[in-house]
C-alpha positions in Angstrom: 43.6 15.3 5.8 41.4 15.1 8.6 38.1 15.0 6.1 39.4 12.7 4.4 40.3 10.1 7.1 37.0 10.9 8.0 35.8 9.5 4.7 37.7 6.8 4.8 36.3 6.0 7.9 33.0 6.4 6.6 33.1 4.4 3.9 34.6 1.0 6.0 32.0 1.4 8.4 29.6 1.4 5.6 30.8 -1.2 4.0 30.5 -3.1 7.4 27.2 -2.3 8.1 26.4 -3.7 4.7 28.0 -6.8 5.2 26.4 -7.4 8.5 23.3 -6.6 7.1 24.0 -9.1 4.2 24.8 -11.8 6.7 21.7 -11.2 8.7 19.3 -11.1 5.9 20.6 -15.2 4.9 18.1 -17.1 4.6 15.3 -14.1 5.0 13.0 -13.2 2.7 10.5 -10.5 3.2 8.0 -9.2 0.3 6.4 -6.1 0.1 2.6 -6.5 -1.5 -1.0 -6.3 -3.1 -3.7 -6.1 -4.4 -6.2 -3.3 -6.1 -9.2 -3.8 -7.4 -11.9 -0.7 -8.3 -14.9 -1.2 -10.6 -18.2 1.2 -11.7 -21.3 -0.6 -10.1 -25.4 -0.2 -10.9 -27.7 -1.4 -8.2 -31.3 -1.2 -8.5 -33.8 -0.7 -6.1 -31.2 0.8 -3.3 -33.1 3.8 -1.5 -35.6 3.4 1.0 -38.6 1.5 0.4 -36.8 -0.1 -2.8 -36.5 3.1 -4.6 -34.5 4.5 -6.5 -31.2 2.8 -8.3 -27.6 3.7 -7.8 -24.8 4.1 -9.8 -21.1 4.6 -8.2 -17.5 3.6 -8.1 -17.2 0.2 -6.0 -13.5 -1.1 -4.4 -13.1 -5.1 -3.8 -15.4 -6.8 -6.2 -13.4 -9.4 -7.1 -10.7 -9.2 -4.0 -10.4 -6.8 -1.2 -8.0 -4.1 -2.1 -5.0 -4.7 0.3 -1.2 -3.8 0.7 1.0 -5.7 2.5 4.5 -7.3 3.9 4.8 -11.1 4.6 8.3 -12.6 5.2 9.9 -15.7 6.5 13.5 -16.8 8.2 15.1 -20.3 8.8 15.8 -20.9 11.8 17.6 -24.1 10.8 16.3 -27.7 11.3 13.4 -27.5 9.0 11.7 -24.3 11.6 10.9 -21.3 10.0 9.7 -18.0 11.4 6.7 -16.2 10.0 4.7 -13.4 9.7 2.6 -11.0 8.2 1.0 -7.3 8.5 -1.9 -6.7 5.5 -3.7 -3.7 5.3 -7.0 -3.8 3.7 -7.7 -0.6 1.6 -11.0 1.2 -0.3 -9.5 1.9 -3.5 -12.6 4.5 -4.6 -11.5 6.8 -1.8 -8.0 5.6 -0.2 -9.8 4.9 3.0 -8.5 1.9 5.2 -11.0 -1.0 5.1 -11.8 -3.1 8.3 -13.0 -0.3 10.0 -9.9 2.0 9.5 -7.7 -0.1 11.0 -3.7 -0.1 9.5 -3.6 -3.6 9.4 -7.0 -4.8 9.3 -6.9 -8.2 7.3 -3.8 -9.6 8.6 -1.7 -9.3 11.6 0.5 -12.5 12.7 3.7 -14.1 13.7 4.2 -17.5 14.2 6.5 -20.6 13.6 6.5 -23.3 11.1 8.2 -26.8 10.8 7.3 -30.4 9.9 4.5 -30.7 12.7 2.7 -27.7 11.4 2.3 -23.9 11.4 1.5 -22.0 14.8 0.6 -18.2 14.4 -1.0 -15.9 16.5 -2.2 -12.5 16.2 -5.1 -11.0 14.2 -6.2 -13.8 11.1 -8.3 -15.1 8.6 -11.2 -17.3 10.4 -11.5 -21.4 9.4 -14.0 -20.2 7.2 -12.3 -18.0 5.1 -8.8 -20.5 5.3 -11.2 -23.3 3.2 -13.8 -22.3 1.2 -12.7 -20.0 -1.5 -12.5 -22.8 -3.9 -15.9 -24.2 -3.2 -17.5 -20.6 -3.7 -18.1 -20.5 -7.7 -17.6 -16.7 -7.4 -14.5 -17.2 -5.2 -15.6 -14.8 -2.6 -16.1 -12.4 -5.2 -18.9 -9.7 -3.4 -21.6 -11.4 -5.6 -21.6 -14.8 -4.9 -21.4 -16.3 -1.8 -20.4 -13.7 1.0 -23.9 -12.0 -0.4 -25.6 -14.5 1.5 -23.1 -14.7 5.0 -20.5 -12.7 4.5 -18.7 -14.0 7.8 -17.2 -17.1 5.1 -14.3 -13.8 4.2 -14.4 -12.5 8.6 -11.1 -12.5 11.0 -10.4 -12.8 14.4 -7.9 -11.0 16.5 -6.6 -12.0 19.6 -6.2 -15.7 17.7 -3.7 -18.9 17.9 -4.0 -20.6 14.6 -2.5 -23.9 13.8 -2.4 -25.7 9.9 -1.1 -29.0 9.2 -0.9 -30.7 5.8 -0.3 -34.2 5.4 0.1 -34.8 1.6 -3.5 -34.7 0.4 -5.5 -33.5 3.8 -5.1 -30.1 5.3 -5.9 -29.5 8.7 -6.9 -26.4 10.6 -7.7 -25.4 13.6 -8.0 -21.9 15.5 -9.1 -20.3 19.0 -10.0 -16.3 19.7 -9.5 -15.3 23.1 -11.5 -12.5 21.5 -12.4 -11.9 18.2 -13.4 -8.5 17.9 -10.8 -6.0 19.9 -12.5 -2.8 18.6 -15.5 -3.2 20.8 -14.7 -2.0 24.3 -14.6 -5.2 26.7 -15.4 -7.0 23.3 -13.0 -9.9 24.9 -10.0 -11.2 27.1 -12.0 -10.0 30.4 -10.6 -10.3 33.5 -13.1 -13.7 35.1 -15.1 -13.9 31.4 -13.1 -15.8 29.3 -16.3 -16.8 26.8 -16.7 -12.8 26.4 -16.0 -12.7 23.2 -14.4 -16.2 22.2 -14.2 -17.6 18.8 -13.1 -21.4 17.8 -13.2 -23.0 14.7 -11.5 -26.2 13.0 -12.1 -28.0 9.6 -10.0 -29.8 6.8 -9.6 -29.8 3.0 -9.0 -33.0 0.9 -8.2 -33.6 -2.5 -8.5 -37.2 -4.3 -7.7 -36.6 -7.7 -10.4 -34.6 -9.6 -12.2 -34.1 -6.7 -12.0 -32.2 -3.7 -13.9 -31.5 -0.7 -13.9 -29.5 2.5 -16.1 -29.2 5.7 -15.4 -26.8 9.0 -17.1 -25.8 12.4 -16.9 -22.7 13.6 -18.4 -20.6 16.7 -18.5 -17.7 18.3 -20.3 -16.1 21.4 -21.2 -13.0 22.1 -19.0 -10.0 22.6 -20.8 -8.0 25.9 -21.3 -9.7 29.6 -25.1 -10.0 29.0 -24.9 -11.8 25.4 -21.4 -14.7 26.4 -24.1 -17.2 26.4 -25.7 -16.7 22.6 -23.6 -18.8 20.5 -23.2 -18.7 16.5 -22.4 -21.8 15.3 -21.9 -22.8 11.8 -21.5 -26.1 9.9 -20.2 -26.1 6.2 -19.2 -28.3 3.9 -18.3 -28.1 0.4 -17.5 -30.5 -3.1 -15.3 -29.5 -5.8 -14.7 -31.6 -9.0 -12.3 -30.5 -12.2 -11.6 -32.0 -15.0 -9.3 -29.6 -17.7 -10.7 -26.0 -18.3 -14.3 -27.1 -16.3 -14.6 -27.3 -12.6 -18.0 -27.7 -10.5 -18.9 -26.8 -6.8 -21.1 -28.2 -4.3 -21.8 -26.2 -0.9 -23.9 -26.0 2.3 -24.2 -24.2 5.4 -26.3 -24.8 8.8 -26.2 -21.6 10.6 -28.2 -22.5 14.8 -28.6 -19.0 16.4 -27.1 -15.8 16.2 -25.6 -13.6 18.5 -28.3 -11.3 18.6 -30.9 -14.2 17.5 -30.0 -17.3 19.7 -33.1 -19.3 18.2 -32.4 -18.6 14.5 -32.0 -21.6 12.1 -30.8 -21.0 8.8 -29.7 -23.5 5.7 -27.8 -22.2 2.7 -27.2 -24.1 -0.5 -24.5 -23.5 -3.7 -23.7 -24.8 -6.7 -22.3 -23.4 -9.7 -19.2 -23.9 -12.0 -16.4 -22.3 -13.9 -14.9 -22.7 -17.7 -11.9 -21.6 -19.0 -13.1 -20.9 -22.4 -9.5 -19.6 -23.8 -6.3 -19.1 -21.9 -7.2 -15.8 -20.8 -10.7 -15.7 -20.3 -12.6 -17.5 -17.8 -16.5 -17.9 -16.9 -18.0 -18.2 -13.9 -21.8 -19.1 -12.8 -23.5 -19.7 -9.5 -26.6 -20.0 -7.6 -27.2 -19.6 -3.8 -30.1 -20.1 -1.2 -30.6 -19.2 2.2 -33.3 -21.0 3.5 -34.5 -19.4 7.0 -36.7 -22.4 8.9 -40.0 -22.2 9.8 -40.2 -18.8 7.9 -41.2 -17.1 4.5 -38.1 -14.6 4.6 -35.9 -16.8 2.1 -33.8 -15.3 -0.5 -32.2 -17.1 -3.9 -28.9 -15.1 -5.9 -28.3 -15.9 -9.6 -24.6 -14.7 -10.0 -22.3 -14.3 -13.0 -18.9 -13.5 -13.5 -16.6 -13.3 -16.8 -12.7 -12.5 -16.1 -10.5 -11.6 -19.1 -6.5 -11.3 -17.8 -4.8 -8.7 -20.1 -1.4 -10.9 -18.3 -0.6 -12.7 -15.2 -1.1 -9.1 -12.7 -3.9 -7.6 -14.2 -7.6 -9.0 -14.7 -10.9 -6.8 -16.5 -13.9 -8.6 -15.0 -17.6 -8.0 -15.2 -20.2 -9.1 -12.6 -23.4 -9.5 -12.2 -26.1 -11.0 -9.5 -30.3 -10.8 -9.3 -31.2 -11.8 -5.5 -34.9 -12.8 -5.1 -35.8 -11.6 -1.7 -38.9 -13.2 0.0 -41.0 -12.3 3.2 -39.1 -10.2 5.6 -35.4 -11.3 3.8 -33.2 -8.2 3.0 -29.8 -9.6 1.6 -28.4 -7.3 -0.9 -27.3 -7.9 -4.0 -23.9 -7.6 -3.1 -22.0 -7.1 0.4 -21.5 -3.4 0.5 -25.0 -2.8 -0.4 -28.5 -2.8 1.4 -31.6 -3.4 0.5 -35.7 -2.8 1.9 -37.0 -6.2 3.7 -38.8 -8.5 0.6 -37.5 -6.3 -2.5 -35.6 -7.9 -4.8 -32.5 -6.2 -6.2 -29.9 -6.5 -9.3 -26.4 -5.5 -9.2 -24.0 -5.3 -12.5 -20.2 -3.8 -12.0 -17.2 -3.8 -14.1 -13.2 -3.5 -13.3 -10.2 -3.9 -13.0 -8.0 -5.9 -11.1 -3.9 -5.3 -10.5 -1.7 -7.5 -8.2 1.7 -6.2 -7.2 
């Protein structure tokens, strides 16, 4: 008797906890996530002194590899809470990307409403919020990042806020530190430009065309370098028209952390064509341009993107950069390459959202 009042008992308070846990969840919505994306990759012209090619299995070519949960609740009166914890991941080995950290892409909470969206936490810079659509390559590791990959960077320690009013997006954002793996990398105690990162920009579209432009800066991350700032201006054009879309971009880069007196232009363009409903093409060319200096470097990038369905993509990539003087930008961003030797990269796929 007494085991079975015992299950009876059991079974209401399950039954309660399930209700209650029904009730709770009303209007919540949390998804689990992501993303992998693997690929075998030839680079030539990879060892020391430009010798020597490499072949090898390559994670992120198209997207970084990632896993992740993002969820939202009403609060009621058109608020919302948010948030999100993304873990990038090297899909060749199983190794956590961003250095090893858990969550290294993503790591934010914030609120949202009819004046905007305010998160804070670790987050995608103003850079990376814009300009995948002006990037012909789409941030893929052969196209643009090859030439600065902080377009694709986050910043922790970060209050982020995003308005859109119909057509125009706005954005703006503010590190207190933006690297919190470095020891005293930020948030010190009587140094609040250790380490600080701002950035703020819009998007607009007007029919066929769109367009985007954003400032972002950052200073130096140790007591000796707060005064070297990075700053970049960008701006970008896209026009569309059907299957065929074009792209426009530039980038003034003044100084560098470690290079205060650096000036550096790069210029895009390139396009995209949906040549059947599942396969699309992709070209683009980029330049950096370093001033009053030989050490210049030109990419000639390709992509073609075949969806077996909406979750999974076969892709095929390849780039030629044409390195000049002392310039040493690799084919593509997980690569290297000797100062003035020029390098082509060809890798092929697949890519599987979840």
């Amino acid at each position: 008797m007494e085991t079975t009042n015992s299950r009876i008992a059991f079974g209401i308070a399950a039954i309660g906890v399930a209700v209650s846990t029904q009730v709770f969840a009303q209007g919540s919505t949390v998804n689990l996530y992501g993303v992998m994306d693997t690929g075998v990759e030839f680079l030539s012209h990879a060892g020391n002194g430009g010798s020597g090619s490499q072949y090898r299995m390559s994670a992120g070519n198209v997207v970084g590899s990632r896993w992740g949960l993002r969820g939202t609740e009403d609060l009621g009166g058109g608020n919302s809470v948010l948030f999100a914890i993304e873990g990038g991941v090297f899909g060749d080995t199983g190794v956590s990307a961003q250095g090893g950290r858990l969550f290294g892409r993503q790591s934010f909470v914030g609120l949202a409403g009819a004046w905007g969206t305010l998160t804070a936490g670790r987050q995608i810079n103003t850079l990376f919020s814009l300009f995948v659509p002006f990037d012909p390559l789409q941030f893929a590791t052969y196209g643009l990042l090859a030439h600065d990959v902080t377009f694709s960077m986050r910043a922790d320690n970060s209050l982020k806020y995003t308005k859109d009013v119909g057509n125009l997006t706005v954005t703006a954002q503010y590190s207190f530190g933006y690297d919190g793996a470095i020891a005293n990398g930020g948030e010190v105690p009587g140094s609040y430009r250790i380490g600080q990162e701002l950035g703020t920009g819009a998007s607009y579209t007007a029919g066929n065309l769109g367009m985007a432009a954003a400032y972002t800066q950052r200073r130096g991350t140790t007591a000796a370098s707060q005064d070297n700032i990075e700053r970049r201006y960008a701006a970008g054009l896209l026009w569309s028209s059907g299957s065929f879309s074009a792209m426009l971009g530039y980038r003034l880069l003044q100084g560098t952390v470690a290079n205060p007196s650096l000036r550096t232009n790069l210029y895009w363009a390139g396009a995209a064509y949906k040549l059947a409903p599942a396969f699309t093409f992709r070209g683009g060319v980029y330049r950096s341009d370093q001033r009053h200096s030989g050490n210049d470097a030109t990419s000639y990038s390709l992509a073609a993107l075949y969806a077996l369905n909406k979750r999974t993509e076969l892709y095929l990539l390849a780039s030629y950069m044409d390195n000049k003087g002392a310039s040493a930008l690799s084919a593509a961003t997980a690569s290297t390459v000797s100062p003035g030797v020029n390098q082509t990269g060809v890798v092929a796929g697949i890519k599987h959202i979840f």
